[in-house]
C-alpha positions in Angstrom: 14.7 92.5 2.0 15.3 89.4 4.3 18.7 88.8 5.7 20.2 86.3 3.8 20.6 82.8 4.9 24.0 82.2 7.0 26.5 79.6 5.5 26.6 76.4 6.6 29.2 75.6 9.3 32.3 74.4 8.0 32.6 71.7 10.5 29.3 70.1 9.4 30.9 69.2 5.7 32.4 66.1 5.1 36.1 66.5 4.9 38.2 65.2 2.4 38.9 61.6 3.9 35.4 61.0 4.3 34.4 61.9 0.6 37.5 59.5 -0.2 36.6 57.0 1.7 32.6 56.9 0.2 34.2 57.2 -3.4 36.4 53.7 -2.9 32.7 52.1 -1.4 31.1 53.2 -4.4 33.4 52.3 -6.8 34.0 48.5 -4.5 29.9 48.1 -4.7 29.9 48.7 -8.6 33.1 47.0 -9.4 31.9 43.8 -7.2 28.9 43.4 -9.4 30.9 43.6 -12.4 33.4 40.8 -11.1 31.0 38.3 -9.7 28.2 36.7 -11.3 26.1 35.8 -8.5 24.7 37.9 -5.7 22.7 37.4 -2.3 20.8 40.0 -1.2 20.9 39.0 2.9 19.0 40.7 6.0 21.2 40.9 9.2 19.1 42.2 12.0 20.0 41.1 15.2 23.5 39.4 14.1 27.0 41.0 15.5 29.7 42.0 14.1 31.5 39.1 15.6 29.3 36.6 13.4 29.9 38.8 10.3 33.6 38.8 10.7 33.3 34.9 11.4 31.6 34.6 7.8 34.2 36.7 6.1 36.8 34.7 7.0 35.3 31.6 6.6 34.4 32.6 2.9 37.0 34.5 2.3 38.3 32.5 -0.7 35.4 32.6 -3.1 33.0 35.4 -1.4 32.7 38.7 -0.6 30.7 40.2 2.2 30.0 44.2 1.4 27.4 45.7 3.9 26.9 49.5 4.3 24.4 52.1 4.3 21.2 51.9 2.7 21.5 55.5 1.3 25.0 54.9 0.3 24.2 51.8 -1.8 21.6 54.0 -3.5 23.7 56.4 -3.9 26.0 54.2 -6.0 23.1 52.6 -8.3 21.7 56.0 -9.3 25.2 57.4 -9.8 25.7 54.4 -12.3 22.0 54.5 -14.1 24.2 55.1 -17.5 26.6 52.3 -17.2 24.7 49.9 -14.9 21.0 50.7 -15.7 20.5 46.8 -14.7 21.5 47.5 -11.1 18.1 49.7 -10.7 16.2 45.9 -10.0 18.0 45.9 -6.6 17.0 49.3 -5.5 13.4 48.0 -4.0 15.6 44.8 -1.9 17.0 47.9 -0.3 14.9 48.3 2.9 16.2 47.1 6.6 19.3 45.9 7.6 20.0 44.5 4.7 24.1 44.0 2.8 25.4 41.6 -0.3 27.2 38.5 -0.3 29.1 37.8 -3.7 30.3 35.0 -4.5 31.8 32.2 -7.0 30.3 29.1 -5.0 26.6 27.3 -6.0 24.5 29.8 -4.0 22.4 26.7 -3.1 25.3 25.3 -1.3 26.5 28.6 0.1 23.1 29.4 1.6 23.1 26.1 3.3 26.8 26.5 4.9 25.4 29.9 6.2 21.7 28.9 7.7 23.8 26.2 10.0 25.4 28.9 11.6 22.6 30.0 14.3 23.2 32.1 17.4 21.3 32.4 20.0 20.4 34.8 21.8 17.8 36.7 24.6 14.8 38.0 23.7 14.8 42.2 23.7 11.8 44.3 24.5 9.7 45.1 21.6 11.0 42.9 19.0 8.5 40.7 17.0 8.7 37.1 18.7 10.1 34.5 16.7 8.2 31.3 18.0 6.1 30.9 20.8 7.7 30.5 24.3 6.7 28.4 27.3 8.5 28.2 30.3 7.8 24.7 32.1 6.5 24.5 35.1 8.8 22.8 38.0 11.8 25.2 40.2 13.3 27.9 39.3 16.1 28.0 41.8 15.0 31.8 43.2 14.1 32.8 46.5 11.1 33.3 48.0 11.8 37.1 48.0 10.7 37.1 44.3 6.9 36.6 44.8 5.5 39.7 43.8 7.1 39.1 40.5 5.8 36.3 39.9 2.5 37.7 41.1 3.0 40.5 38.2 2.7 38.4 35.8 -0.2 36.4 37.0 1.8 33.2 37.5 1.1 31.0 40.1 3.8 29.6 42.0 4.9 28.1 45.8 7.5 28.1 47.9 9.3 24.2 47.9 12.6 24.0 49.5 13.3 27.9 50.0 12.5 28.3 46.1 9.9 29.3 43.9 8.5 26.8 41.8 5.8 27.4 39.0 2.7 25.0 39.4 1.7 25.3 35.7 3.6 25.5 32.3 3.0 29.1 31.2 2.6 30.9 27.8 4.7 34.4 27.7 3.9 35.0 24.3 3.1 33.6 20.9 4.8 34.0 17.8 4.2 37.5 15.7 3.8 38.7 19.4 5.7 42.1 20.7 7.6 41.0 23.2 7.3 43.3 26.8 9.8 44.0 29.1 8.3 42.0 32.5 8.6 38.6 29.6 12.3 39.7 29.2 12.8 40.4 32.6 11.1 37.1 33.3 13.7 35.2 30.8 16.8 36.9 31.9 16.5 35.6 35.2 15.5 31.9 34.6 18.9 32.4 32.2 16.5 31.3 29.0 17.6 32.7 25.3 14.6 31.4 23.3 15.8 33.0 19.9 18.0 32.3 17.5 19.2 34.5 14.9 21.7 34.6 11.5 21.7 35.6 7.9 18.4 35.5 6.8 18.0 35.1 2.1 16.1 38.0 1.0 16.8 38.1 -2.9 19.2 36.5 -5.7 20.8 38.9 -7.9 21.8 37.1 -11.2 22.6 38.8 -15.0 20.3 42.0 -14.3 17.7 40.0 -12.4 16.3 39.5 -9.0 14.4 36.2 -8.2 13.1 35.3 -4.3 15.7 33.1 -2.4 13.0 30.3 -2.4 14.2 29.2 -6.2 17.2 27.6 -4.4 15.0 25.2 -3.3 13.7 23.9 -6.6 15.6 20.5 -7.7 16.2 19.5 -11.3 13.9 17.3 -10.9 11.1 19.4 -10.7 12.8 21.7 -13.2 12.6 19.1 -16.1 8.7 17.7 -15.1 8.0 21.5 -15.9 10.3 22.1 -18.9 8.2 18.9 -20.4 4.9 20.4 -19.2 5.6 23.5 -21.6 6.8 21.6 -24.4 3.5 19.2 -24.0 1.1 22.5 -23.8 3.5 24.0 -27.0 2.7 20.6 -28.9 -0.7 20.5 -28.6 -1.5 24.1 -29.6 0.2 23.7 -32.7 -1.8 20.5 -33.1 -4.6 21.6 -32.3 -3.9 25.3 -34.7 -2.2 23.0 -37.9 0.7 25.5 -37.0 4.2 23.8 -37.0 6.4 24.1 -34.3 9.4 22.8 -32.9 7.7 20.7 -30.3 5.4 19.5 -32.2 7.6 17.7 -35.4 7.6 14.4 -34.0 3.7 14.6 -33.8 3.6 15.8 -36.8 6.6 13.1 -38.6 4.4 10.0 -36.7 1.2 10.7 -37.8 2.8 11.1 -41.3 4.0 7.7 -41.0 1.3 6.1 -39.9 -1.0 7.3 -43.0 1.8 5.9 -45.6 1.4 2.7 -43.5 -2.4 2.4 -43.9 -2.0 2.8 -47.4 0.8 0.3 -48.3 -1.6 -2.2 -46.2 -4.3 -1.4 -48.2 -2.6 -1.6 -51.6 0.0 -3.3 -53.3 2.7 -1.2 -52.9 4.9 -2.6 -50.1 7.0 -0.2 -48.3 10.4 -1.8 -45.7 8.9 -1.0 -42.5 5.4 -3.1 -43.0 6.7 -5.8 -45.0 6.8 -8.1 -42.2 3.4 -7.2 -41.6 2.1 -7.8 -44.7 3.7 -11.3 -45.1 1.8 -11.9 -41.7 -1.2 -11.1 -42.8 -1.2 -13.2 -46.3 -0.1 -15.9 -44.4 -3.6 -17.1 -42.1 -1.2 -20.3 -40.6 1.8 -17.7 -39.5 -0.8 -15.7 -38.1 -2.8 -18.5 -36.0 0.6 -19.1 -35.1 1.4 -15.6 -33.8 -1.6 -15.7 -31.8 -1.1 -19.0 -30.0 2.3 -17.7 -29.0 1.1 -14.2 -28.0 -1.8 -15.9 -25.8 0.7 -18.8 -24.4 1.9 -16.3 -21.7 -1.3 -15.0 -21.1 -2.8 -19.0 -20.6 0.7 -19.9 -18.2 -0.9 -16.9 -16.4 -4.4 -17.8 -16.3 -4.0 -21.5 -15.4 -3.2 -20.6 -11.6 -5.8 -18.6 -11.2 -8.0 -21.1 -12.8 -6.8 -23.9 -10.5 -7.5 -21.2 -7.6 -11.4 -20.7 -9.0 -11.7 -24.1 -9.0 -10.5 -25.1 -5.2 -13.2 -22.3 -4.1 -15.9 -24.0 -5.2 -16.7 -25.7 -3.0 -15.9 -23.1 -0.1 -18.3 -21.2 -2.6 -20.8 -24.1 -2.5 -21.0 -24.0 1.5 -21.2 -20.1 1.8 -24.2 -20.1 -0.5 -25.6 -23.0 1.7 -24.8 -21.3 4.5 -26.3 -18.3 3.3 -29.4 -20.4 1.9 -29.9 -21.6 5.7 -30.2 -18.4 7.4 -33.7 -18.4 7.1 -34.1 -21.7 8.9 -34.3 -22.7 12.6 -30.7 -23.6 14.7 -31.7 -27.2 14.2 -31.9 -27.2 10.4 -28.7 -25.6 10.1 -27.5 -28.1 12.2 -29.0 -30.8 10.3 -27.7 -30.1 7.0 -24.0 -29.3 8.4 -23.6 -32.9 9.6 -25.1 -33.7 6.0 -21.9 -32.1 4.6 -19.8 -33.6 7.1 -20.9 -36.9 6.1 -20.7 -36.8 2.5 -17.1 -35.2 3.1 -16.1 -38.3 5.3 -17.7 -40.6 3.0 -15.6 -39.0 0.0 -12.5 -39.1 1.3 -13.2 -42.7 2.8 -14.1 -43.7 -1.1 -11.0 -42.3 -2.1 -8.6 -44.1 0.6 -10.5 -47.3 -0.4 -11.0 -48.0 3.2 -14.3 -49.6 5.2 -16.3 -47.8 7.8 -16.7 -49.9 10.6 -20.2 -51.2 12.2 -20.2 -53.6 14.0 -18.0 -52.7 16.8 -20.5 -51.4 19.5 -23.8 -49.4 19.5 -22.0 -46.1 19.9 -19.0 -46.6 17.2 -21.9 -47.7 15.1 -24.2 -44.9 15.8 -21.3 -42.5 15.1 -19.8 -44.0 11.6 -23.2 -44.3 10.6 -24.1 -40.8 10.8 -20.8 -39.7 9.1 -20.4 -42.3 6.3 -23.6 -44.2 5.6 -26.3 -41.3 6.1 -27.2 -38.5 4.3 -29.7 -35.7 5.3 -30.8 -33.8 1.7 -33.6 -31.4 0.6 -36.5 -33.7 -1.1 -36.4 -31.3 -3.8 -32.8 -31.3 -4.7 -30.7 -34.4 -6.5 -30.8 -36.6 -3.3 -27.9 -39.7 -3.9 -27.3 -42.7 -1.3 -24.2 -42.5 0.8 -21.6 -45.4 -0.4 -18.6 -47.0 1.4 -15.2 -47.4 0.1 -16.3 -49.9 -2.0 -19.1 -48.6 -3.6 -21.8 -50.5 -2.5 -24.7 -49.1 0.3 -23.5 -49.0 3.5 -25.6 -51.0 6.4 -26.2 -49.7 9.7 -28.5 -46.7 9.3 -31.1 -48.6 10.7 -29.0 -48.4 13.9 -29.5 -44.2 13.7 -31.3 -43.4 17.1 -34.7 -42.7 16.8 -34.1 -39.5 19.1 -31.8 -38.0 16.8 -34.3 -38.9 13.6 -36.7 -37.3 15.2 -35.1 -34.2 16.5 -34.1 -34.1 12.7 -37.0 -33.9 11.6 -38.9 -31.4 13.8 -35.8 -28.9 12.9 -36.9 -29.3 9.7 -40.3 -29.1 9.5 -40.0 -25.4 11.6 -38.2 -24.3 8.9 -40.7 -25.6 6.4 -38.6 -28.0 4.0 -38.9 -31.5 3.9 -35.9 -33.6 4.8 -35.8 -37.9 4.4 -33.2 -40.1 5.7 -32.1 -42.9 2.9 -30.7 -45.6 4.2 -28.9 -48.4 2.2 -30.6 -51.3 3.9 -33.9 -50.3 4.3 -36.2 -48.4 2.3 -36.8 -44.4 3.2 -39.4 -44.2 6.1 -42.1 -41.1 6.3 -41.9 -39.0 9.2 -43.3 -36.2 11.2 -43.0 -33.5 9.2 -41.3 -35.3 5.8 
């Protein structure tokens, strides 16, 4: 037979004290979730003691830090399975560095008091990079003994002033990157702590559930747009199935109403709530009425826009003459806007009641006579003799150079339509091209 196996040495078994002092955690772990309703399951890698103590006092009044081992805290849940069975929904949280924060506050404002509070700190060899880092290019304030270094790394540098200075802004690493020593050596000596670490939200422990921390950042808000969104998709089911449901009464009570109120308008039984209707309706005069008053606001509206429609005509008018007179030659175009410009001087003469002027030189007369006496129009269109101010033909067109008549008309036989020139003295003249 084997030797049997020797005892265990009686040093290695926890004392008394020790066993004491794991029964009061226990016991603390389970009795905190009985006494507060609300619970943060938190990740605290890479934050000291000294913050942790900082956030225990600061809270002190209405939290409760507990942090411990991972076994330990298992320990306690599985002990408990009979009394707590709804503390088994934290055991998969428990992974890492990770503790509990209890407390009375709104955990939406107690997770924003504790993500202000940021540390930072160096960057270690072989942690997970937080962000990317760059260190600028420009001095670095060390000596030129510190070359090879540099060299390492593959950075290139020069010597300005008895110090190296880096020529190019450089890329250590990028974030999700492990993070070698020669970067951290690199960073401890240009004195650079790139990361920043604190409490990081994990879970929320609430009533014998555990939701993700990013729930805190739903507003009520967006809460009630989906709380309607449910009872919309419950109403129409039931619509849509003829099976009644909560939601879907008021559907249910309107259409209802609406049926009774066809049929009283269709008979003669006259129900309160269409009465006035009904007296509307047997009445054609109160009903014109109606109308007129329900289309009033509408006309108030309407007439603007009407008086806008009509003061773009005539921009309207020119655009589509404009646009008529692409296809002709520079000259034509040129012809038929001095036509507009005539009739528009002519217009607004007429309406001042004032007398274009023609006998006050060859030039004066040349020029009134082209804006108010003469008109240029298509032979095909309505073509109407140019009047003064007081209606009767203007004299002077006779005085229209011949040069200008006949540069007139060439433009206007290259663009193949006929153009005359009425004048209120003489009778219309043939020319090239007319």
């Amino acid at each position: 037979f084997p030797p049997p196996p020797p005892l265990p040495d009686a040093k290695k078994m926890p004392n008394a004290a020790k066993l004491a002092k794991k029964g009061k955690y226990f016991e603390k772990l389970i009795s905190s979730f009985d006494e507060y309703k609300n619970c943060l399951i938190v990740g605290v890698d890479n934050v000291g003691s000294r913050s942790l103590m900082d956030f225990r006092y600061m809270f002190r009044e209405h939290s409760a830090f507990l942090m411990g081992k991972n076994t330990m805290m298992r320990k306690a849940i599985n002990d408990n399975k009979e009394t707590h069975p709804e503390l088994q929904t934290v055991l998969p949280y428990l992974k890492g560095n990770v503790g509990f924060i209890f407390t009375t506050m709104d955990l939406k404002e107690l997770r924003d008091l504790i993500s202000t509070h940021k540390v930072e700190a160096a960057a270690r060899a072989g942690s997970i990079a937080q962000c990317t880092v760059v260190v600028p290019a420009g001095p670095t304030g060390m000596e030129p003994q510190m070359t090879n270094f540099f060299q390492t790394l593959n950075i290139q540098t020069k010597i300005v002033k008895a110090q190296i200075e880096i020529l190019n802004d450089v890329t250590l690493f990028v974030k999700g990157d492990k993070v070698g020593s020669s970067e951290v050596a690199l960073l401890d000596k240009l004195n650079m702590k790139p990361f920043t670490y604190g409490i990081e939200f994990h879970g929320i422990y609430q009533e014998g559930s555990v939701f993700p921390a990013d729930v805190l950042d739903i507003g009520e808000a967006e809460l009630l747009a989906r709380f309607r969104e449910g009872i919309d998709a419950i109403a129409a089911l039931s619509l849509a199935t003829d099976y009644p449901t909560q939601a879907a009464m008021p559907h249910y009570v309107a259409n209802g109403f609406k049926e009774i109120m066809h049929l009283s308008l269709g008979s003669d039984y006259t129900i309160k709530e269409v009465a006035k209707i009904k007296a509307l309706l047997d009445d054609p005069e109160a009903l014109a009425a109606a109308a007129a008053a329900a289309a009033a606001p509408a006309a108030g509206g309407a007439a603007p826009a009407a008086a806008d429609t009509k003061a773009a005509e005539p921009e309207a008018e020119e655009e589509e003459e404009e646009a008529e007179a692409e296809g002709l030659g520079s000259g034509a175009r040129s012809a038929r806007r001095r036509a507009r410009a005539a009739a528009r001087t002519a217009a607004s003469a007429g309406e001042r009641g004032e007398e274009v002027r023609t006998d006050a030189g060859w030039r004066e007369t040349r020029n009134a006579a082209r804006k108010t006496r003469c008109g240029l129009v298509p032979s095909g269109a309505e073509a109407g003799v140019v009047v003064a101010g007081d209606g009767t033909a203007g004299e002077g067109c006779s005085e229209v150079s011949s040069r200008a008549r006949r540069k007139t008309a060439r433009a206007a036989a290259s663009a193949g339509a006929v153009w005359r020139a009425r004048a209120t003295a003489s009778k219309p003249r043939a020319r090239d091209g007319a």
